[in-house]
C-alpha atoms as one frame of an Amber mdcrd trajectory, in Angstrom:
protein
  -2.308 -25.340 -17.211  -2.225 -22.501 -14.429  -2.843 -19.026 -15.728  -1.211
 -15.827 -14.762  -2.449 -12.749 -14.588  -0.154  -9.931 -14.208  -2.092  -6.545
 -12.914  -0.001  -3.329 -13.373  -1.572  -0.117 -11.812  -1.034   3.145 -13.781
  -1.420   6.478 -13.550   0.172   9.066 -15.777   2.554   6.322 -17.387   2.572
   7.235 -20.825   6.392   7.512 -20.775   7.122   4.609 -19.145   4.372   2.407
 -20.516   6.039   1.109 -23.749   8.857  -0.271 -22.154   6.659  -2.100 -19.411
   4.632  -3.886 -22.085   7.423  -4.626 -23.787   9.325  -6.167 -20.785   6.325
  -7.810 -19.181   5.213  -8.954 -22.532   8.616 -10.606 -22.783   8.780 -12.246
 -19.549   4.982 -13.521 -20.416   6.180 -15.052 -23.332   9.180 -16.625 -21.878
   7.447 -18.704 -19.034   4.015 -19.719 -21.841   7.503 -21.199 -24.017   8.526
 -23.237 -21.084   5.192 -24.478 -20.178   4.946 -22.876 -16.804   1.999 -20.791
 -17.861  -1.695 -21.113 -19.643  -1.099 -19.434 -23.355  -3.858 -17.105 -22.939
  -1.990 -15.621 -19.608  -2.576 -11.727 -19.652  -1.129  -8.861 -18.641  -3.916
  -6.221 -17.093  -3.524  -2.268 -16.802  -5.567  -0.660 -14.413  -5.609   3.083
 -15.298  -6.419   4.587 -12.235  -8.095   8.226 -14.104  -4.626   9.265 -15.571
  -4.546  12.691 -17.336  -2.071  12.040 -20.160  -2.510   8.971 -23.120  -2.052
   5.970 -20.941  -5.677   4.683 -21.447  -4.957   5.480 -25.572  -1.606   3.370
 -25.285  -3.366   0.597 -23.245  -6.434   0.836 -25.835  -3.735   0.443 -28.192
  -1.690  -2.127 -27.338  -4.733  -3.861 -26.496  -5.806  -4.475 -30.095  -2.046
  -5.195 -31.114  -1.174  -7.988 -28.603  -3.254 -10.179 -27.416  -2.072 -11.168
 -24.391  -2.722  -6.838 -22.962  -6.409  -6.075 -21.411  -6.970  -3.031 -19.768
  -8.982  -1.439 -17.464 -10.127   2.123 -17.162 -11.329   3.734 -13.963 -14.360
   6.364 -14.413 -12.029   8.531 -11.946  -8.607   8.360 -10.038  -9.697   6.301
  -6.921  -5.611   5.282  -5.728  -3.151   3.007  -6.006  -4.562   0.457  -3.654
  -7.807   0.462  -5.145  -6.205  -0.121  -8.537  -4.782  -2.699  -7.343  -7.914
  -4.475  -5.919  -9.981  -3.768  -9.053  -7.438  -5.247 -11.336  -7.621  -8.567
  -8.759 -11.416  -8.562  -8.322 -11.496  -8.762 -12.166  -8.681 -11.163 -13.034
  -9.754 -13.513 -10.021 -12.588 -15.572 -11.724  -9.938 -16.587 -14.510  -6.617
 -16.694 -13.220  -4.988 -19.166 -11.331  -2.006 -16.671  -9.562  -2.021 -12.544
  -9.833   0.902 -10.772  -9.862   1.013  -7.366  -8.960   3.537  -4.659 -10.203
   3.816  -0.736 -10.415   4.452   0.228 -14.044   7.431   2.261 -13.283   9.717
  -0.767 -13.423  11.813   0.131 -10.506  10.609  -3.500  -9.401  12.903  -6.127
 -10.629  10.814  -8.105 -13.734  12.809 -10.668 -14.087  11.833 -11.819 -10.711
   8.129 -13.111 -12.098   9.624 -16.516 -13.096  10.571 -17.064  -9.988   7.471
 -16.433  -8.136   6.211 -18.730 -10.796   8.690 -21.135  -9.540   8.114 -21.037
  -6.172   3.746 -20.957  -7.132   4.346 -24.291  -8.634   6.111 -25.523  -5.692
   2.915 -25.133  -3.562   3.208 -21.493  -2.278   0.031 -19.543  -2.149   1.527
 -16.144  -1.385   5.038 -14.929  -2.705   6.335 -11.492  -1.705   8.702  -9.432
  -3.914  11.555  -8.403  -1.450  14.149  -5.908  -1.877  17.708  -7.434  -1.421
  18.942  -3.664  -0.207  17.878   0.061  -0.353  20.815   1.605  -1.871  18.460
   3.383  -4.492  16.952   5.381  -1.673  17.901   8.454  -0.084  19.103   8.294
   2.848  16.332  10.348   4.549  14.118   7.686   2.382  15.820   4.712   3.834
  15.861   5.915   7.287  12.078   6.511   7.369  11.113   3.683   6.028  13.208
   1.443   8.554  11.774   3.200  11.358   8.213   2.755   9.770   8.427  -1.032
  10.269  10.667  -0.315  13.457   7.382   1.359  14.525   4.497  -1.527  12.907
   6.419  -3.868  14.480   6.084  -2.530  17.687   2.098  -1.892  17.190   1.919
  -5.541  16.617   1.441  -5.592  12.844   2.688  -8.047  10.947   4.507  -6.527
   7.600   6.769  -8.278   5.450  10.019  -5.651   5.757  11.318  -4.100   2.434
   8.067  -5.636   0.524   6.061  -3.657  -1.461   2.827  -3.849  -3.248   5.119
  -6.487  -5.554   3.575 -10.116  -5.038   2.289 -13.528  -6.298  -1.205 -14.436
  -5.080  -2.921 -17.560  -5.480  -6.607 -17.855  -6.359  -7.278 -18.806  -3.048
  -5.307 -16.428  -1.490  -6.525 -13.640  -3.735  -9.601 -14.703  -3.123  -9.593
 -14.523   0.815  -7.917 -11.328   0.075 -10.947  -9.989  -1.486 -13.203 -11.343
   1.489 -11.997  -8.405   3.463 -14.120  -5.183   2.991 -12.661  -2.746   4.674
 -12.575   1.313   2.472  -9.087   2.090   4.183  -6.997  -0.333   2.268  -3.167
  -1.009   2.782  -2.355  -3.979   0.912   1.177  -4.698   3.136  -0.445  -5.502
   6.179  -3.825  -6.964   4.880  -2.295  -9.847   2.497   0.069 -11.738   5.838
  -3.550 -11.833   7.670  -4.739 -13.896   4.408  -2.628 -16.905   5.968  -1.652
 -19.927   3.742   2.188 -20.780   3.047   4.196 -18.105   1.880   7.970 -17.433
   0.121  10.039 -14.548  -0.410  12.058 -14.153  -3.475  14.475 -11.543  -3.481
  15.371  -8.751  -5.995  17.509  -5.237  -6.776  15.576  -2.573  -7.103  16.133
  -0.145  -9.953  15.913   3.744 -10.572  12.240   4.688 -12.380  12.523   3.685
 -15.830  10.894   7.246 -16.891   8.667  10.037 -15.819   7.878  10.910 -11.966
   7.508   9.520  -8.741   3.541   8.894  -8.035   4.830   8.933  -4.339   6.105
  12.111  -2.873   6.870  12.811   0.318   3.510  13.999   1.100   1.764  10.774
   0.142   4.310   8.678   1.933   3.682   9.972   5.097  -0.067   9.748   4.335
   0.015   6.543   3.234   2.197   5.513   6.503  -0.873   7.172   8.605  -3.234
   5.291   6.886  -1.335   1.456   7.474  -1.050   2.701  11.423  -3.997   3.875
  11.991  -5.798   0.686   9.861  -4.334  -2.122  11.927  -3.599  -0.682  15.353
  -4.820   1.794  18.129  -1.755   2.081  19.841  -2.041   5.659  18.846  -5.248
   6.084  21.412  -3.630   4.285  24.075  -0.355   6.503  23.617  -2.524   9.739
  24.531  -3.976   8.091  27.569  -0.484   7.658  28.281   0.346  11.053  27.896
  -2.982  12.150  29.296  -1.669  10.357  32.562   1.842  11.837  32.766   0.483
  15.189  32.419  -1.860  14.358  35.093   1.231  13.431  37.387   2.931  16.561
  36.377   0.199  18.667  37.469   0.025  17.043  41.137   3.756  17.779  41.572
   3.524  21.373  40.131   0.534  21.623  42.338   2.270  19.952  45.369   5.426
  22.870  44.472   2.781  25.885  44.187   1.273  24.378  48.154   4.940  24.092
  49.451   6.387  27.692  47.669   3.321  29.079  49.255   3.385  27.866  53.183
   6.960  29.101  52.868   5.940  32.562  51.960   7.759  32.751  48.870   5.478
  34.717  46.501   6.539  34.561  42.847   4.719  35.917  39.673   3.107  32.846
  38.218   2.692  34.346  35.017   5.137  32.530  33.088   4.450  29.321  34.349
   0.408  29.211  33.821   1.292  30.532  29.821   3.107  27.709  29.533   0.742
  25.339  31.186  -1.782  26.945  28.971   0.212  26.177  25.599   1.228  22.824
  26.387  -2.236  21.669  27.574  -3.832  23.048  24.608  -1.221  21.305  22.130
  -1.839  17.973  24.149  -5.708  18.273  23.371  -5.471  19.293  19.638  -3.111
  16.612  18.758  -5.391  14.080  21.124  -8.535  15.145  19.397  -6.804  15.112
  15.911  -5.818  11.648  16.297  -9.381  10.350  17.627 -10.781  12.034  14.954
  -8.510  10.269  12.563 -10.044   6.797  13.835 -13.743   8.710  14.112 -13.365
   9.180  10.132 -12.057   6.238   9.196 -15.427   4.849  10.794 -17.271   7.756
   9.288 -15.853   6.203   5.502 -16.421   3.104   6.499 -20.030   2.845   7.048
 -21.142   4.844   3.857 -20.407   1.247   2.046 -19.588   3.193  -0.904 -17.855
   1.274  -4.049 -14.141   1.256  -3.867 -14.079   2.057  -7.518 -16.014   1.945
 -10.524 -15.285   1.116 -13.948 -16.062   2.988 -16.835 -14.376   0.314 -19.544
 -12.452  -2.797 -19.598 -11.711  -5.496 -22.155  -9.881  -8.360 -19.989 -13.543
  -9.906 -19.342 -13.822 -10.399 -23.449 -10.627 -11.634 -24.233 -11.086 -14.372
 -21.995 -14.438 -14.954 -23.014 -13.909 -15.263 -26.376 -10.399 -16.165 -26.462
């Protein structure tokens, strides 16, 4: 019998956190009934070094259900590497991993059918939104031009998917294989390969308490998936390196010409500006090299992605 594993990062979700065991705890249930899933199937909470009571509520739940493990994180180390710990941990037992924020803005009901479409032979099945219309619009319009834009760099993301996915052992698996610090999930899992489905979903308003993405974040977190899988960034400033060198030949070419016609002007203005744009084009230059240069700089410390101060999933299947 194939068993699931369903990891659900957290972080500050004491509001929302009954409901989600409740829900996934239902939906667990449901498919171990119909046969579709081991009976000692778990659900597994990451708690990425949350401030409020979520570790006490997993902790509790934990000893009330059996089917709830939990992890806790000795500090906050991110969503992605929640994520990852929850899969490097799950892996040796499970069969398929879901993944699923605990806000449940992501559709739950959709877990069946990734089971569905696991049983048919898929390896990887992605969690797609069927429209945005729970966005803003300045929230829909940046995230279409963010895969507008990955598209274009030659990554290959999976539009209107999230971090909401089935993964095989296998795939999960050859997921793990990569090592890089700088994770983003969306464009790392279609390099894993293997036959793939989409099963489509509405997305719903947060459940309760606050977004763990502001705008801030967003825009960080878009830096990070550019900057991870492509350098078109570098080869845009040698692009813009080399039409500023072209504009400088034909403002020199217009300074050589005013002056064999005698026409003396004050060049005042013009070298200011000359000044202010060059500098801006070598501080944004150098800011973006040195956005790759740290990367590297992270990269080759080898530190651990996370470490664990507790978790209980490892027992329960032990001893189960």
């Amino acid at each position: 019998m194939n068993l699931l594993t369903i990891v659900v990062p957290c972080y500050n979700e004491e509001e929302v956190l009954p409901e989600t065991v409740k829900e996934l705890g239902n939906i667990l249930n449901n498919l171990i009934d119909e046969g579709k899933i081991a009976t000692d199937s778990k659900i597994l909470f990451v708690n990425d070094g949350s401030k409020d009571k979520t570790w006490q509520l997993i902790s509790k739940y934990s000893n009330e259900y059996p089917y709830v493990t939990g992890i806790k994180f000795s500090r906050n180390y991110g969503h992605q590497n929640a994520l990852l710990a929850g899969m490097t941990i799950a892996v040796r037992y499970s069969d398929m991993i879901i993944t699923i924020d605990a806000d449940l803005q992501d559709d739950v009901n959709a877990i069946p059918k990734m089971v569905d479409k696991y049983l048919e032979g898929y390896d990887v099945i992605y969690g797609v939104r069927n429209s945005r219309k729970t966005d803003t619009f300045f929230k829909r319009r940046t995230a279409l031009a963010f895969y507008s834009i990955m598209k274009k760099m030659g990554v290959n993301l999976v539009p209107d998917s999230a971090d909401y996915r089935l993964l095989s052992k296998r795939a999960t698996e050859s997921l793990l294989a990569f090592k890089e610090r700088n994770l983003f999930l969306r464009g790392m899992v279609p390099l894993v390969g293997y036959k793939s489905a989409k099963v489509y979903y509405a997305r719903k308003e947060r459940f309760a308490g606050e977004s763990k993405y502001p705008l801030s974040k967003m825009l960080h977190f878009a830096l990070d998936g550019i900057t991870s899988f492509s350098i078109a960034p570098i080869h845009l400033i040698l692009y813009l390196g080399l039409l500023t060198v072209a504009i400088s030949i034909i403002c020199m070419i217009y300074v050589l010409v005013e002056k064999c016609l005698g026409h003396v002007v004050s060049g005042w203005s013009s070298l200011m500006i000359s000044i202010w744009l060059l500098g801006g084009v070598q501080l944004i230059s150098i800011s973006v090299i040195g956005e790759y240069i740290g990367k590297i700089f992270f990269e080759v410390k080898h530190r651990p992605r996370f470490l664990i101060e507790k978790e209980n999933y490892t027992d329960k299947m032990k001893y189960k």
